[in-house]
N, C-alpha and C positions, 0 to 999 in steps of 0.2 A: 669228395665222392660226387661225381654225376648223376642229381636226379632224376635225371631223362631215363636213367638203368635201372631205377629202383621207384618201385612200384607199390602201394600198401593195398594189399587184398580186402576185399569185400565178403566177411566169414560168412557161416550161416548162424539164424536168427537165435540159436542155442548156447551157441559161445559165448561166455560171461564177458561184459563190455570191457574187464583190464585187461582184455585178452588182443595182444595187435599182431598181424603178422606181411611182411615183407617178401616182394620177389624180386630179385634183384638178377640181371643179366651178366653175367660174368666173361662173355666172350671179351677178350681184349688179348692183344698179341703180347704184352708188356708184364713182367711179373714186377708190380710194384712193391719196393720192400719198404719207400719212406713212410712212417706213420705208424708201423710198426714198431714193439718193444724186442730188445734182442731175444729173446725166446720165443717168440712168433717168429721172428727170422730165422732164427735156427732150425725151425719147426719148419718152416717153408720149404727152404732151402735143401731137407731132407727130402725133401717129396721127390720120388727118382723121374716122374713123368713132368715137360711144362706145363701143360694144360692142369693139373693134379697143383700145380706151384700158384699159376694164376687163381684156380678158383679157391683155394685156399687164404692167398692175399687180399684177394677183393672181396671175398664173404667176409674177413674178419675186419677190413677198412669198414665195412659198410656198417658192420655191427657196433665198430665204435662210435661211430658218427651217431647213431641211431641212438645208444645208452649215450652220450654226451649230452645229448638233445633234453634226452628225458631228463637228466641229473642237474643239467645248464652249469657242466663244464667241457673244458673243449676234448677232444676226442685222445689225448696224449695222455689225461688225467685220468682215465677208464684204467683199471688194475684187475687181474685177474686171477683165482686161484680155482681148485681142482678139490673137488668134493671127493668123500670116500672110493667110489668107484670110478674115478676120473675124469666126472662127468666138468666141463667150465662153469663157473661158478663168477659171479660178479662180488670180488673184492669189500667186503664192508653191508652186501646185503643189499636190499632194497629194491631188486629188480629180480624179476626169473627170466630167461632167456635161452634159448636153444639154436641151433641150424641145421640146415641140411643141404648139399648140393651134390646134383646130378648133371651130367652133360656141361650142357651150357647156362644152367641154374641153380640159383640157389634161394632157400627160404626161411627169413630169420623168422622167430616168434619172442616176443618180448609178453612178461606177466608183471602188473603191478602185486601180486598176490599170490597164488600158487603154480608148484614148480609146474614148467611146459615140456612137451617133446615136441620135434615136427621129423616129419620123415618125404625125401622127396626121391621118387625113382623114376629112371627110363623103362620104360617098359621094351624089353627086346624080345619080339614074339619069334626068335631064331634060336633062344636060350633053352637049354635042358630043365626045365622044373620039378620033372616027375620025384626026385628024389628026395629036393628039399620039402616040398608041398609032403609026403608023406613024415618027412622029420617034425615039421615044425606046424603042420595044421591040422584038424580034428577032420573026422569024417566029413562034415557036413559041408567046412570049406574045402575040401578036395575033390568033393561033389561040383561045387560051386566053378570051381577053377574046369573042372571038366565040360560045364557049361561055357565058360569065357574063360580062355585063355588074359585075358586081360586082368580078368579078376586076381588073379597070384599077384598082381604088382600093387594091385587096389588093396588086398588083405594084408600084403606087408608092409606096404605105408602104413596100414595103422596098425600095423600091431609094433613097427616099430617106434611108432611115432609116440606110442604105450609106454614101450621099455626105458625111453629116453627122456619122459617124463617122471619114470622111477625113479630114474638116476642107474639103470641096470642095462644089459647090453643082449645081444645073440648067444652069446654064452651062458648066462642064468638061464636060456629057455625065453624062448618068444611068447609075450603072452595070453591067454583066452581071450578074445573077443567080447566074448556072449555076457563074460560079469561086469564087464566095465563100456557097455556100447554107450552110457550119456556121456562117458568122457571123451570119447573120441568120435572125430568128423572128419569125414571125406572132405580136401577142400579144393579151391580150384586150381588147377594146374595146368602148365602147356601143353600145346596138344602134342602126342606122345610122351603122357610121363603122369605119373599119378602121384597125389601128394596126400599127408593127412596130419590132423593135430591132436593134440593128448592134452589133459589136463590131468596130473595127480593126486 
């Protein structure tokens, strides 16, 4: 993996110190498949778009190298299994870890301690919103969204970044903000794209 792509963010001063998270650049012309286990290839390999195949390969190269790190063994020895809601799971315990990638990035978050979400999005201020925003947000952020359009990409980074710290998805229902705001942080992101982190 190329250091030079991968970046470890600077959180805010709330986020518990087991708490580490990565931005990693994933523009590369190449879908690298060595390094990978055959079910991450076969996994890849489904994705019907390249760009969809690369960032797929290069967010999960970067995550093994990263749990290798932490484990201090080498990145072929990372084993992975799938929790009740199929959320990825690290093999034998000991680490929580999540990703997310958008565009041309992606954003690991690694926990010595409890489970993490991260959620990372392009904001496309050409996108229809009005319909999801009355689905999946309360009054008060539909208000908000009507102030800044910006705001709908900033609310569902975190509120996805919530769900994926459950271990639950879009389908359970996105969820309230308002009872869990010490767990989650805006954090920083490219310009054009908003990101956010969850602690469960």
């Amino acid at each position: 993996m190329d250091s030079n792509r991968l970046t470890r963010l600077i959180l805010p001063a709330a986020v518990p110190a087991q708490v580490r998270v990565w931005q990693l650049d994933v523009a590369q012309d190449e879908v690298r498949l060595a390094g990978l286990d055959h079910a991450e290839r076969e996994r890849c390999l489904r994705y019907r778009h390249h760009a969809d195949r690369v960032r797929f390969a290069e967010t999960r190269l970067a995550l093994r190298a990263l749990l290798a790190g932490r484990l201090g063994v080498t990145p072929d020895a990372v084993a992975f299994t799938l929790g009740v809601h199929g959320k990825p799971l690290l093999a034998g315990g000991g680490l929580q870890f999540n990703v997310s990638h958008s565009g041309r990035y992606a954003l690991i978050a690694i926990s010595t301690a409890e489970p993490v979400g991260i959620d990372l999005e392009r904001i496309d201020r050409e996108r229809p919103l009005h319909d999801l925003a009355e689905r999946y947000y309360s009054p008060a952020e539909q208000a908000a969204c009507l102030a800044d359009p910006d705001a709908f990409f900033h609310l569902w980074s975190c509120k996805e970044a919530l769900a994926k710290a459950r271990g639950t998805g879009i389908g359970d229902g996105l969820p309230a903000l308002d009872s869990d705001r010490s767990r989650v942080w805006r954090i920083a992101a490219p310009d054009g794209y908003a990101a956010a982190l969850a602690i469960a």
